[in-house]
C-alpha positions as CSV (number, residue, x, y, z in Angstrom):
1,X,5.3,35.3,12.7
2,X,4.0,32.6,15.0
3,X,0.3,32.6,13.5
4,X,1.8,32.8,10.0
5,X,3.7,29.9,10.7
6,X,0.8,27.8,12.1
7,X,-1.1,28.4,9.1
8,X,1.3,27.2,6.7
9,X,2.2,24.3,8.7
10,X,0.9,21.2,6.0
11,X,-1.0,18.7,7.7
12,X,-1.0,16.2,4.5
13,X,1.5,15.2,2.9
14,X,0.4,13.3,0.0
15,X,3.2,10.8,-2.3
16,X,2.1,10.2,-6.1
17,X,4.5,7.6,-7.7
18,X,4.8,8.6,-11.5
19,X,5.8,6.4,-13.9
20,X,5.2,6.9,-18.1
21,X,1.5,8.8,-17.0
22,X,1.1,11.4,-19.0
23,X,-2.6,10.6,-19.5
24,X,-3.3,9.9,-15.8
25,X,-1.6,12.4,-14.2
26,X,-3.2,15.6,-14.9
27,X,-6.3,13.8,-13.7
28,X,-4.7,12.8,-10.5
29,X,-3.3,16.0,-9.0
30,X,-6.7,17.8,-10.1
31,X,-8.4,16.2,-8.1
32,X,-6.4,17.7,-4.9
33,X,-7.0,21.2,-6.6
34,X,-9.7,22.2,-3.5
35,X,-8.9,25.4,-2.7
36,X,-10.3,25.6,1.6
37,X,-7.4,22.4,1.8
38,X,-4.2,23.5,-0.7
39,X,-2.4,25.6,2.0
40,X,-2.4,22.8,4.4
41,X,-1.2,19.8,2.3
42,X,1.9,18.9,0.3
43,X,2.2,16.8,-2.6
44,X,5.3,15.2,-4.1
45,X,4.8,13.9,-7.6
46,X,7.5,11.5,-7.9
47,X,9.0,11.0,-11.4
48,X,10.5,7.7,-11.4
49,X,12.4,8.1,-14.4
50,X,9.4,8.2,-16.9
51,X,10.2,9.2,-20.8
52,X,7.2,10.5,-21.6
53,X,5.4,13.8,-20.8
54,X,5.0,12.8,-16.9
55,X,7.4,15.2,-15.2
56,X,6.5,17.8,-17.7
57,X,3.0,17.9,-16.6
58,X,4.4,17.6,-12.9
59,X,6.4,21.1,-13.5
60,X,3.3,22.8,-14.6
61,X,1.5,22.2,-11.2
62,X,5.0,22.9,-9.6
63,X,5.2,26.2,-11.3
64,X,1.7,27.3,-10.6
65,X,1.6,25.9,-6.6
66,X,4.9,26.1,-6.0
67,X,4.2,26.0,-2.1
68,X,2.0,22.5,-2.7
69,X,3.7,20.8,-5.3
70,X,7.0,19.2,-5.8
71,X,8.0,18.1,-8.9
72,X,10.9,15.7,-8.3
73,X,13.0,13.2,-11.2
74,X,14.8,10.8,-9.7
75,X,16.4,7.8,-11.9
76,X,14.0,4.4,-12.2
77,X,14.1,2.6,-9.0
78,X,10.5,1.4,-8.8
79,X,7.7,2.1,-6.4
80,X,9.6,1.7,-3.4
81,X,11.9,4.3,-3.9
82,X,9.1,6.7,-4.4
83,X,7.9,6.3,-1.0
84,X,11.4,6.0,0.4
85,X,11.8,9.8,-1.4
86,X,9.0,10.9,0.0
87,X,8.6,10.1,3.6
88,X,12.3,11.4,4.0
89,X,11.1,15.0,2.4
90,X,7.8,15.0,4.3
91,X,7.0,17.9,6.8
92,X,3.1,17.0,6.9
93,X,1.8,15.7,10.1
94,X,0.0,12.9,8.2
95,X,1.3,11.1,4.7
96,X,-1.0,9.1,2.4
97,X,0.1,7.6,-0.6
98,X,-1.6,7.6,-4.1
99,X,-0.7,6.0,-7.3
100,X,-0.3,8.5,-10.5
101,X,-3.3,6.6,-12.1
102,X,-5.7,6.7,-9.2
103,X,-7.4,9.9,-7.6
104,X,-8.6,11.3,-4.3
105,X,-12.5,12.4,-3.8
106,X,-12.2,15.8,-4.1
107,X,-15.5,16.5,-2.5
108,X,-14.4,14.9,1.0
109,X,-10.8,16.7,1.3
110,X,-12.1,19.3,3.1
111,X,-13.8,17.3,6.2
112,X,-10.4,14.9,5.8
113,X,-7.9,17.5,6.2
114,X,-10.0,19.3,9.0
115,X,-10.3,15.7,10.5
116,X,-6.7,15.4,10.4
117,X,-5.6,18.8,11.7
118,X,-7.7,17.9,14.6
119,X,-6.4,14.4,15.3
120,X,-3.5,12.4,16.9
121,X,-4.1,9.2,16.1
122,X,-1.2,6.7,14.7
123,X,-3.3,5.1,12.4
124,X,-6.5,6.2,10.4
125,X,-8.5,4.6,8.2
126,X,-11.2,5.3,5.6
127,X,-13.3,4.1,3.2
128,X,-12.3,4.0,-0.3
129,X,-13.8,3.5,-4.1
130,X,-12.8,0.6,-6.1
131,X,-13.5,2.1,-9.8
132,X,-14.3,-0.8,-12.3
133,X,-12.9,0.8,-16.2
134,X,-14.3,-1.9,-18.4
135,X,-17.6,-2.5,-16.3
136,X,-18.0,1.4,-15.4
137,X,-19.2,0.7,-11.7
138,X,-18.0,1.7,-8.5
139,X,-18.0,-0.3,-5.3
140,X,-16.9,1.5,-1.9
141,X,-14.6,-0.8,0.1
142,X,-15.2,-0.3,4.4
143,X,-13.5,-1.4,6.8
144,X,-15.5,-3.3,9.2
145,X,-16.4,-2.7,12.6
146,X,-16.3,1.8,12.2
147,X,-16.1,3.4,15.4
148,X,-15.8,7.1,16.1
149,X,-12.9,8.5,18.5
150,X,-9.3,7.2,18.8
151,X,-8.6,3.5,20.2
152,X,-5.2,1.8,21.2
153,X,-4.7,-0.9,18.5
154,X,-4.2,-3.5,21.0
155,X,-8.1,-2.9,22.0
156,X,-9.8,-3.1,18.3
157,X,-11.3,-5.8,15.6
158,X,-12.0,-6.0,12.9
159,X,-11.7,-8.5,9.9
160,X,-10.3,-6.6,7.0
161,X,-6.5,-7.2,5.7
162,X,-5.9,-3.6,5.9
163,X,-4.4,-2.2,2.2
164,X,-2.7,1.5,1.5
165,X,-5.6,3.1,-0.2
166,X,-7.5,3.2,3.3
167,X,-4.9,4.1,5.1
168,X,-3.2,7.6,6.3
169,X,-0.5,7.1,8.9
170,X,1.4,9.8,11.1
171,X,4.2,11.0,9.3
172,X,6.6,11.2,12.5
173,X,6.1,7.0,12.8
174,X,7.4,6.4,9.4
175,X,10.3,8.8,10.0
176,X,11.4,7.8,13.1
177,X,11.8,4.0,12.2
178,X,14.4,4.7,9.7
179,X,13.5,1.6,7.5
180,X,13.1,1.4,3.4
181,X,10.5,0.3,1.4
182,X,12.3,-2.2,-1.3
183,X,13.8,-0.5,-4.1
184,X,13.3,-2.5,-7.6
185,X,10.5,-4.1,-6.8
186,X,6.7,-4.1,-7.4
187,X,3.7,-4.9,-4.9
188,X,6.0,-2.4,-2.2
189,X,2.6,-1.1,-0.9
190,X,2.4,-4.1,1.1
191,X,5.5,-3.0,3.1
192,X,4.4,0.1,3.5
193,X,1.4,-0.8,5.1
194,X,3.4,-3.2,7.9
195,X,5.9,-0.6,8.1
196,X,2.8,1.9,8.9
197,X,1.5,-0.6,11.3
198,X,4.6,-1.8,13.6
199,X,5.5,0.6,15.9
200,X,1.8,2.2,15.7
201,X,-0.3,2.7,19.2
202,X,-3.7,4.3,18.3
203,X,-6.4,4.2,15.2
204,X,-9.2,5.9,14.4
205,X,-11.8,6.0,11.3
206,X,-12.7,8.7,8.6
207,X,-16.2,7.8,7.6
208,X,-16.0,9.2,3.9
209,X,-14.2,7.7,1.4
210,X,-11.1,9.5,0.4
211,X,-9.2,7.1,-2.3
212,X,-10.4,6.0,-5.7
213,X,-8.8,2.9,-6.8
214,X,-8.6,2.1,-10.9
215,X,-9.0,-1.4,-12.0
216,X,-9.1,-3.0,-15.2
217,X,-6.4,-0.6,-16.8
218,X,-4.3,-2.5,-19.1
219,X,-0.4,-3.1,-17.8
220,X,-1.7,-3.0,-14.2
221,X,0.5,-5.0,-11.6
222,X,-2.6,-6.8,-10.4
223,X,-3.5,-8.2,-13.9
224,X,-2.3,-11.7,-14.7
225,X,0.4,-10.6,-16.8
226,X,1.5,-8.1,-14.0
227,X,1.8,-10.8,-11.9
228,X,3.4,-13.1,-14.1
229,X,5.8,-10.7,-15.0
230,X,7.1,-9.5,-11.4
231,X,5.8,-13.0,-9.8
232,X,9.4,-13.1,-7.4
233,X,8.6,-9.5,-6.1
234,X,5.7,-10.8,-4.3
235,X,7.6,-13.4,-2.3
236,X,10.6,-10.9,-1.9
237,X,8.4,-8.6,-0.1
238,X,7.1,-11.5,1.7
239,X,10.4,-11.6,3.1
240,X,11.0,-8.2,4.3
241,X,8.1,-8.5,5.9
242,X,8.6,-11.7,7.9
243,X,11.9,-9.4,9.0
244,X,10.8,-6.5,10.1
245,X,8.5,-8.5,12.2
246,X,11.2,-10.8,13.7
247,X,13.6,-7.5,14.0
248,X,10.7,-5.8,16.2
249,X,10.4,-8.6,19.1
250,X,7.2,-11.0,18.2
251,X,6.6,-11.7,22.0
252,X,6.3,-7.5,22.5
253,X,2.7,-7.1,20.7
254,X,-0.1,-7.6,22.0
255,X,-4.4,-8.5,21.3
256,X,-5.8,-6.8,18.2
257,X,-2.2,-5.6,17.2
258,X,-0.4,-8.8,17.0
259,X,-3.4,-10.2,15.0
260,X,-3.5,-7.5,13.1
261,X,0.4,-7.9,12.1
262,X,0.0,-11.4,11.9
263,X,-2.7,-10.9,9.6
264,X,-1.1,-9.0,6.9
265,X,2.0,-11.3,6.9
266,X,-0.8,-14.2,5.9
267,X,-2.0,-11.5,3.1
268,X,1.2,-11.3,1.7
269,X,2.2,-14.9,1.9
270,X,-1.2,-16.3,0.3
271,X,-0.3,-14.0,-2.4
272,X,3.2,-15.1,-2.9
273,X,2.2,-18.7,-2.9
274,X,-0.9,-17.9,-5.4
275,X,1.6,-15.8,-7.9
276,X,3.7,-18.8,-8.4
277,X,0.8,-20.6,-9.4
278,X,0.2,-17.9,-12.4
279,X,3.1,-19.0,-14.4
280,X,2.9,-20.3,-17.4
281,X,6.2,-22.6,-17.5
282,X,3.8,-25.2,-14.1
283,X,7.0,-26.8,-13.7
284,X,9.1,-24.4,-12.7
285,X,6.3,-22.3,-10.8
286,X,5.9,-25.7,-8.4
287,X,9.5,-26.1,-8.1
288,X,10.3,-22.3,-7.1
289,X,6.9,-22.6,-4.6
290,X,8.8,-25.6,-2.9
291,X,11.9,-23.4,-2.6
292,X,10.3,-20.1,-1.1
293,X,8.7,-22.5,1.6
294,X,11.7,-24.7,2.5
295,X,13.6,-21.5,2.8
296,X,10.7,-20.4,5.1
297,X,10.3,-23.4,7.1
298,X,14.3,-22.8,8.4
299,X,14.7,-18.9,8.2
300,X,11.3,-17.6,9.5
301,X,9.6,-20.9,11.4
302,X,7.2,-18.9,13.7
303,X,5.6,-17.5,10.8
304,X,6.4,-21.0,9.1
305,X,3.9,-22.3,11.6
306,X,1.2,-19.3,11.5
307,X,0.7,-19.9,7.7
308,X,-0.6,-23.3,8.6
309,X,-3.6,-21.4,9.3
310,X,-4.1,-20.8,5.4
311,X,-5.7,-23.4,4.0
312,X,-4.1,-23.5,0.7
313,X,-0.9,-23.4,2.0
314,X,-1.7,-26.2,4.8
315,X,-3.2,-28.2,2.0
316,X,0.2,-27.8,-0.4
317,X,2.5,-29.1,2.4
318,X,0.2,-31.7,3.8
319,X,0.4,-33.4,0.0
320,X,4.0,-32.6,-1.1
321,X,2.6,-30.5,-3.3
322,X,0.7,-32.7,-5.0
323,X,-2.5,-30.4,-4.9
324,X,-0.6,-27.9,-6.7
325,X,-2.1,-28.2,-10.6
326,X,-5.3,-28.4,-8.8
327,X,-4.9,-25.1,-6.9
328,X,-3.1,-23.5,-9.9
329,X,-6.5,-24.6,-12.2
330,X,-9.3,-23.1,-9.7
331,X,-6.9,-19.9,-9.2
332,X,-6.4,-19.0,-12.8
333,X,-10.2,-18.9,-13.6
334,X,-10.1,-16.2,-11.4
335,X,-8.4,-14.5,-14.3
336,X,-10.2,-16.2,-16.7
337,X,-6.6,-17.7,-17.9
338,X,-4.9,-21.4,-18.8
């Protein structure tokens, strides 16, 4: 019973958001279909409410795997509450996330599992793809500074802003912190990144890449009318963030991790400030700026002070915001947008 119950024991568990995908999805879980790995991973395929063929498609797997996937329908409550759902169901000694219209590549899972099963580090990273639609080109994103063997986070450096599509984190960290992702809100990934990365110890690296990252797809929440759209999510996140990190003691972390932290709060910030700066309606883009960094400058004034760092943001404030129809002009052609 005891050997039967070490082989079933999932050492992946692996959290698809699903949202109106029905021409994503069956694209998505395929590419998890590698038979050496299915035993030791689980995958929740979160429908969050979708009213299409989403959760249909999600069944069929269910039916035909019913020991790998889940098939769960919750009511719309946005990203968040997909990951919230699924960390609390996980029994996998590692949890990675991946969007319904992204992928894994299938011809490293083997090596990543086995790396895994093998492993106890917090924290491990990998490379991933970032797939171009419209320009049909790949480019494979590293992080910098790859080293083999486990290090304490304190100890490490590197340069990258660290993002959830090269990241796995230890399930039991998640678990045991007891906090939520933001319900009813988009960009959440950030969260679950610094929520990955505050009470972690150790890191290691994956050489392969494991993640394949979709750009260019109409609707996306990265496109300029994403961000337009859900603009205040960015600098609500922004805030949960600055509180987890004042909830968890500043003063307690230490070298590469407090950088690290520190780091991704900047991330975040920058692109709170920049999102503002995508509205159409200028006036009331400046004037809501000006209010998310009064309300920073009093609520959160460590962090207040560590944005200074970001040159945008130092330049804003040292002008009144004066600069900001400048900034908003040279942001936009980034976008190719008025």
């Amino acid at each position: 019973i005891l050997s039967r119950r070490k082989i079933m024991e999932k050492i992946l568990t692996i959290s698809i958001a699903s949202y109106n995908i029905e021409k994503f999805i069956r694209n998505t879980v395929d590419s998890l279909l590698v038979p050496q790995i299915l035993d030791k991973i689980e995958v929740f395929i979160v429908d969050d409410g979708s009213v299409d063929n989403t959760l249909k498609i999600a069944r069929e797997y269910e039916k035909k795997y019913p020991n790998i996937f889940h098939a769960v329908h919750k009511d719309n409550g946005g990203y968040g509450s997909t990951v919230n759902y699924s960390i609390s169901h996980a029994t996998g000694k590692y949890f990675k996330l991946l969007d319904g219209d992204d992928w894994f590549c299938s011809e490293n899972l083997i090596e990543f599992v086995t790396f895994l099963e093998k492993q106890n580090a917090d924290i491990v990273l990998s490379p991933y793809k970032q797939v171009f639609v419209k320009e049909e080109k790949e480019v494979i994103s590293r992080p910098e500074n790859f080293f083999e063997g486990t290090k304490k986070l304190t100890d490490v450096s590197f340069e990258n802003v660290l993002v959830m599509h090269c990241l796995c984190t230890k399930t039991k960290l998640l678990q045991e912190q007891k906090k939520k992702i933001t319900e009813h809100c988009f960009y959440t990934d950030y969260e679950f990144v610094f929520l990955s990365l505050l009470r972690a110890e150790t890191i290691t690296h994956f050489k392969l890449p494991v993640y394949c990252y979709q750009l260019g797809v109409e609707g996306q929440s990265v496109s300029i009318e994403g961000i337009r759209k859900h603009y205040f999510d960015k600098s609500k996140v922004a805030n949960q963030i600055y509180n987890w990190y004042r909830e968890n003691n500043p003063d307690s972390y230490q070298g590469f991790h407090k950088k690290l932290l520190l780091r991704e709060i900047l991330g975040i910030t920058n692109d709170a400030y920049c999102a503002y700066m995508t509205l159409e309606n200028v006036k009331i883009g400046k004037k809501e700026l000006i209010d998310f960094d009064k309300n920073m400058k009093k609520e959160f004034p460590e962090i207040y002070k560590e944005t200074m760092s970001v040159k945008k943001i130092r330049l804003l404030r040292e002008t009144h915001f004066l600069a900001f129809h400048y900034l908003r002009k040279r942001y936009l052609k980034v976008f190719g947008s008025n």
